[in-house]
DSSP file (Angstrom, degrees, kcal/mol; ACC not computed):
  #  RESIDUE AA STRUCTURE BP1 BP2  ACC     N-H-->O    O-->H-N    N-H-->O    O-->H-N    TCO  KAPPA ALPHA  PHI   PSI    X-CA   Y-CA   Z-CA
    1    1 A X              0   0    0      0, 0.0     2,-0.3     0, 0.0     0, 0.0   0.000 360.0 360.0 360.0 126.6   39.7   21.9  -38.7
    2    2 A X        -     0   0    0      0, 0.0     2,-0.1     0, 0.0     0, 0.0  -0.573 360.0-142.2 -89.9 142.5   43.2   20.4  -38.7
    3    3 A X        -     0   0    0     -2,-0.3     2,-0.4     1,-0.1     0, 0.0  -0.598  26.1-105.3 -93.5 178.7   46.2   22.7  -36.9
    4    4 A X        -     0   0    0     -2,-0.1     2,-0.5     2,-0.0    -1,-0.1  -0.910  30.0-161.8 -98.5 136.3   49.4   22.8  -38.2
    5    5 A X        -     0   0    0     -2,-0.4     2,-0.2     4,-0.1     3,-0.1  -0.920   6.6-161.1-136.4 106.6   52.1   20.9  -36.5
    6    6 A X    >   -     0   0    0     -2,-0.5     3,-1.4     1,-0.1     5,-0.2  -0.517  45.2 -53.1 -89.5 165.3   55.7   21.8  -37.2
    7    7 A X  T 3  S+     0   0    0      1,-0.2    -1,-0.1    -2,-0.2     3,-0.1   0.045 128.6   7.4 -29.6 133.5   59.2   19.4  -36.5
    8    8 A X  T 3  S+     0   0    0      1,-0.2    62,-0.8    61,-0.1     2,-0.3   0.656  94.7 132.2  65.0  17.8   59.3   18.4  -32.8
    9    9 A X    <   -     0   0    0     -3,-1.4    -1,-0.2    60,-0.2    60,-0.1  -0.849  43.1-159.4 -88.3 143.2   55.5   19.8  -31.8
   10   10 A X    >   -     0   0    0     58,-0.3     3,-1.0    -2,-0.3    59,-0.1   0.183  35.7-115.7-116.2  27.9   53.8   17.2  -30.0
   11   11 A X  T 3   -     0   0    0      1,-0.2     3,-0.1    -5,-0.2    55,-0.1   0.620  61.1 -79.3  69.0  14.7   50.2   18.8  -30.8
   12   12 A X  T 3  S+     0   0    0     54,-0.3     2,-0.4     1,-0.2    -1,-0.2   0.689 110.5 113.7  61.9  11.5   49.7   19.5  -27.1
   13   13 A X    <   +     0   0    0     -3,-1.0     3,-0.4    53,-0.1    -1,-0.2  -0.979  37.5 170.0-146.7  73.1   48.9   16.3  -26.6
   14   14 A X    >   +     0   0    0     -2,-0.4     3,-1.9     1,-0.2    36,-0.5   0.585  51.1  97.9-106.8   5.6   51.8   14.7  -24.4
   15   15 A X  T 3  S+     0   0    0      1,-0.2    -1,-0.2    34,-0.1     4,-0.0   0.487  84.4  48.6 -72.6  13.1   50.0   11.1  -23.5
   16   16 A X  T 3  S+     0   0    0     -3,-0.4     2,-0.6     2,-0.1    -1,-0.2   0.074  85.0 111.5-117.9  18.0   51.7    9.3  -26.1
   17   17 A X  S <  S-     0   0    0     -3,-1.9    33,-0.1     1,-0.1    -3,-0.0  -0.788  80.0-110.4 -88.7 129.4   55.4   10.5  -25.3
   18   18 A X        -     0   0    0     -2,-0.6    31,-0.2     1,-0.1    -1,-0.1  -0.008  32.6-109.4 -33.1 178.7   57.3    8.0  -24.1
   19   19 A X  S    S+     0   0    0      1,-0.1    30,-0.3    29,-0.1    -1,-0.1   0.552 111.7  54.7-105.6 -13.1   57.9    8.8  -20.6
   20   20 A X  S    S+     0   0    0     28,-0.1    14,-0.5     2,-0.1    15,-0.2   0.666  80.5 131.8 -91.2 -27.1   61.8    9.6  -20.8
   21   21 A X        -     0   0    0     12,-0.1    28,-0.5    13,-0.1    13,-0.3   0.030  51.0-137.6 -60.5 150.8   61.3   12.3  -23.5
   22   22 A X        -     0   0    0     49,-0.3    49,-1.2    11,-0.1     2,-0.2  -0.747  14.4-155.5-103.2 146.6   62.9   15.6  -23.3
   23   23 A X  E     -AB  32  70A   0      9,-1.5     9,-1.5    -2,-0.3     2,-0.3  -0.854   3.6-148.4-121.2 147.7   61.1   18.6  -24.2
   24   24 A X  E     -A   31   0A   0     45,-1.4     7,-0.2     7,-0.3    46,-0.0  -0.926  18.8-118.1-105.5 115.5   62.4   22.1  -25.3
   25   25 A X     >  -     0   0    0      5,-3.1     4,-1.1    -2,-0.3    43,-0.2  -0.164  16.1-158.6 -60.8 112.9   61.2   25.6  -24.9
   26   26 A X  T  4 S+     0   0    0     41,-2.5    -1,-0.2     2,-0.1    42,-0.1   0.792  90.1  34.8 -57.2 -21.3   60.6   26.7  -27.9
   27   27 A X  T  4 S+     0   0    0     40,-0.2    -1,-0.1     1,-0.1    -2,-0.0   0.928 140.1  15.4 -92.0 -64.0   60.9   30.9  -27.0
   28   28 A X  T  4 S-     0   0    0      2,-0.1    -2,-0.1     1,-0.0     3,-0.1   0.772  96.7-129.3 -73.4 -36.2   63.9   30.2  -24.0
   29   29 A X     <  +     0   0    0     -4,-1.1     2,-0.4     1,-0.2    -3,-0.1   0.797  39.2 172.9  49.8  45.7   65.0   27.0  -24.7
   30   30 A X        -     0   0    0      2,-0.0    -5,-3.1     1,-0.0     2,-0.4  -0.531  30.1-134.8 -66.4 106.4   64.8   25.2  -21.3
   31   31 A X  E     -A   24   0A   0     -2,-0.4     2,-0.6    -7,-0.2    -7,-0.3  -0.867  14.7-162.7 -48.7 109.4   65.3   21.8  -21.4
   32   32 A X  E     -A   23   0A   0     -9,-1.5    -9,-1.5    -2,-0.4     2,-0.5  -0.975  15.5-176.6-112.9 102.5   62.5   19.7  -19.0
   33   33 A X    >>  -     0   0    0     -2,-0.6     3,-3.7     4,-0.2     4,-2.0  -0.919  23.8-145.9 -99.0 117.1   64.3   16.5  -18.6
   34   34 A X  T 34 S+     0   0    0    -14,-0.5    12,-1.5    -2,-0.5    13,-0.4   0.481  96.0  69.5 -97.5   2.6   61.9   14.3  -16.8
   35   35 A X  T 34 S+     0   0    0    -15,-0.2    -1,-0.3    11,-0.2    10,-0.2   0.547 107.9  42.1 -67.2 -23.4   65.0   12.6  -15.0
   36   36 A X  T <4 S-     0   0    0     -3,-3.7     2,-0.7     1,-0.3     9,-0.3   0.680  86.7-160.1-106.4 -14.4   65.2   16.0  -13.3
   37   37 A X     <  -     0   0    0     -4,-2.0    -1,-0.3     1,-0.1    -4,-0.2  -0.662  40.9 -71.0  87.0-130.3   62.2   16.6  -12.7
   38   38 A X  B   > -C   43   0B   0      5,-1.0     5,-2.7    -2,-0.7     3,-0.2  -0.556  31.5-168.0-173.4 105.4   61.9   21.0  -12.1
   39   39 A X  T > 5S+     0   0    0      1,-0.2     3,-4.5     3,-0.2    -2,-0.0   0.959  79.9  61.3 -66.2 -39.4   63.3   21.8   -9.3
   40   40 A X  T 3 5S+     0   0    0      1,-0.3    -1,-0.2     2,-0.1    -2,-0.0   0.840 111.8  39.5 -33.8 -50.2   61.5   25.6   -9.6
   41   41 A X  T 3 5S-     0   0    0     -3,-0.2    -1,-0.3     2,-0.1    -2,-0.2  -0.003 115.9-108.5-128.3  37.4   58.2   24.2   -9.6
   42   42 A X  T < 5 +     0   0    0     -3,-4.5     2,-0.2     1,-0.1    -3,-0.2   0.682  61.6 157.9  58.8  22.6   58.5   21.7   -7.1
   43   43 A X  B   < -C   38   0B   0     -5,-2.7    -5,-1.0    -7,-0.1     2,-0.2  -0.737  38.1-133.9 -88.7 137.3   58.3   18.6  -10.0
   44   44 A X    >   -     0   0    0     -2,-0.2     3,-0.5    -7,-0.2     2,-0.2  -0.579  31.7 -88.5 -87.3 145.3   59.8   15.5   -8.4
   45   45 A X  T 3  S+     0   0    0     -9,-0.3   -10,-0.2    -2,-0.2    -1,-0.1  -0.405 111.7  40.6 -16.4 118.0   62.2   13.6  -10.5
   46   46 A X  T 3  S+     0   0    0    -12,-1.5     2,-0.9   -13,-0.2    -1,-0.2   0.631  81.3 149.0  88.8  22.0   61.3   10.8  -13.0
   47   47 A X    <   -     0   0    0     -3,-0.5    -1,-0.2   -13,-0.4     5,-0.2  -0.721  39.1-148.5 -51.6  80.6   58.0   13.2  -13.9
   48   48 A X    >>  -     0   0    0     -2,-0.9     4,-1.3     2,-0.1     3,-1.1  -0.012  20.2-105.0 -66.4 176.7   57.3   12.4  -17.3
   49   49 A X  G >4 S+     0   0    0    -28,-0.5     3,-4.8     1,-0.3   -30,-0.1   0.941 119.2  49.8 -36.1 -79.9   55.9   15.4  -19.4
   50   50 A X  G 34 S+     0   0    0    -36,-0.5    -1,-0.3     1,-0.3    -2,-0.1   0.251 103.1  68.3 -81.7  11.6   52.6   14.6  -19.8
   51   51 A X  G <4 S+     0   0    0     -3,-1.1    -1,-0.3   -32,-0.1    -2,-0.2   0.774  77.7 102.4 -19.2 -63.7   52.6   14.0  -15.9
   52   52 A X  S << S-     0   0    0     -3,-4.8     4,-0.0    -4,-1.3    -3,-0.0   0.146  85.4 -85.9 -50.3 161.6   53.0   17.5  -15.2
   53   53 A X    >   -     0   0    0      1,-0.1     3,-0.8     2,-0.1    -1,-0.1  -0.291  34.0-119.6 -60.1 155.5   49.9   19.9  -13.9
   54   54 A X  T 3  S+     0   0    0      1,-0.2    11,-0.2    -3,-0.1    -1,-0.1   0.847 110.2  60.6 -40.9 -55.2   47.9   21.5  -16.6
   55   55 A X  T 3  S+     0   0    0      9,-0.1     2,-0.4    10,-0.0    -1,-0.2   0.238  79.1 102.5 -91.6  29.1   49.0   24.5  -15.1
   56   56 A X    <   +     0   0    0     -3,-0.8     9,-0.9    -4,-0.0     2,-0.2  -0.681  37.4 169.2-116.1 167.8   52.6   24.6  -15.4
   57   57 A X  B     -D   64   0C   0     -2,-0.4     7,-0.3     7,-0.1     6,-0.2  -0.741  45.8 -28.7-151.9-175.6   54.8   26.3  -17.6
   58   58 A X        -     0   0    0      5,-1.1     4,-0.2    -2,-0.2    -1,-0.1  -0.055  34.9-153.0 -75.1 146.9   58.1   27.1  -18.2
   59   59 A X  S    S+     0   0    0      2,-0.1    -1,-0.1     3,-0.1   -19,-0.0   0.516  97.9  44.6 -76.6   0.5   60.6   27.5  -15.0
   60   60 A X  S    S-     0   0    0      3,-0.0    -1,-0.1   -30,-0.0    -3,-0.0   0.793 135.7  -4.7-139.3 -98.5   62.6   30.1  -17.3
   61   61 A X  S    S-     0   0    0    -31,-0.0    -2,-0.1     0, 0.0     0, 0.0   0.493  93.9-102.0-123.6  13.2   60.3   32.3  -19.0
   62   62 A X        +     0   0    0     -4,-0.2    -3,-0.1     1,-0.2     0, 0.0   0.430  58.7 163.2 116.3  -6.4   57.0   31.3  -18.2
   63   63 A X        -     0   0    0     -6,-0.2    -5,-1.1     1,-0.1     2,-0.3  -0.058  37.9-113.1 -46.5 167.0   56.1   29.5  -21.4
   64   64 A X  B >   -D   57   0C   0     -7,-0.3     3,-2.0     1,-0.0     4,-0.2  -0.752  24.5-106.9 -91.7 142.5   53.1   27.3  -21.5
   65   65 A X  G >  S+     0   0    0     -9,-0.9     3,-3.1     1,-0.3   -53,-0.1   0.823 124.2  62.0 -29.4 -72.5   53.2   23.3  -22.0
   66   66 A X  G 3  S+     0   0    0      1,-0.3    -1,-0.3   -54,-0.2   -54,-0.3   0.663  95.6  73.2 -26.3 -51.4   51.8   23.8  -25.7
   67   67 A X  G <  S+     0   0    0     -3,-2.0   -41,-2.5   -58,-0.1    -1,-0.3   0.422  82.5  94.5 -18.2 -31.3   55.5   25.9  -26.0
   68   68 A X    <   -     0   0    0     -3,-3.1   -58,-0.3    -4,-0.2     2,-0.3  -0.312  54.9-162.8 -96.6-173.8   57.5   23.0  -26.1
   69   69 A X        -     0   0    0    -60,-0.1   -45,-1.4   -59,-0.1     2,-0.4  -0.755  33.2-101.1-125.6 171.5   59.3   20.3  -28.8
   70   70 A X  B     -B   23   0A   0    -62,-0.8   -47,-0.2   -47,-0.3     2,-0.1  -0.899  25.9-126.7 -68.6 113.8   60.4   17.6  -28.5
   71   71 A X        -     0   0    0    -49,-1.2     2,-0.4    -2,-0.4   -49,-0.3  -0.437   9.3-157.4 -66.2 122.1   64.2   16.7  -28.3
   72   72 A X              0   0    0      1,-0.1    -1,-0.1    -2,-0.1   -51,-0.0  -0.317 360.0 360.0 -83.2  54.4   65.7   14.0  -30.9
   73   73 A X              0   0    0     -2,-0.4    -1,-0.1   -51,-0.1    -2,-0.0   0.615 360.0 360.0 -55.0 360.0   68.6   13.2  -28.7
């Protein structure tokens, strides 16, 4: 069964984002700039996404990984 993937979803799936991409929470809209790392949850700087634990979520409102897009800056 195939899911359906709207603009800027990255399927959950973050090992094929470049390592600089910015993600946005879709429900808050929290930027996770992997130049900044998250200071909230103790994420070093230069973290790319698909770095981060499995079990982090948004510093904002709590979203989950799956929750974000992808930024076309």
């Amino acid at each position: 069964m195939r899911t359906a993937f709207f603009a800027g979803a990255y399927g959950g799936d973050a090992s094929g984002l470049p390592t600089e991409t910015r993600l946005e929470c879709k429900i808050c809209w929290h930027v996770y700039d992997p130049a900044d790392g998250d200071e909230v949850r103790q994420i070093q700087p230069d973290t790319a996404f698909s770095q981060l634990p499995v079990h982090w979520s948004c510093p904002q409102c709590g979203a989950p990984k799956q929750d974000f897009l992808v930024l076309d800056d």
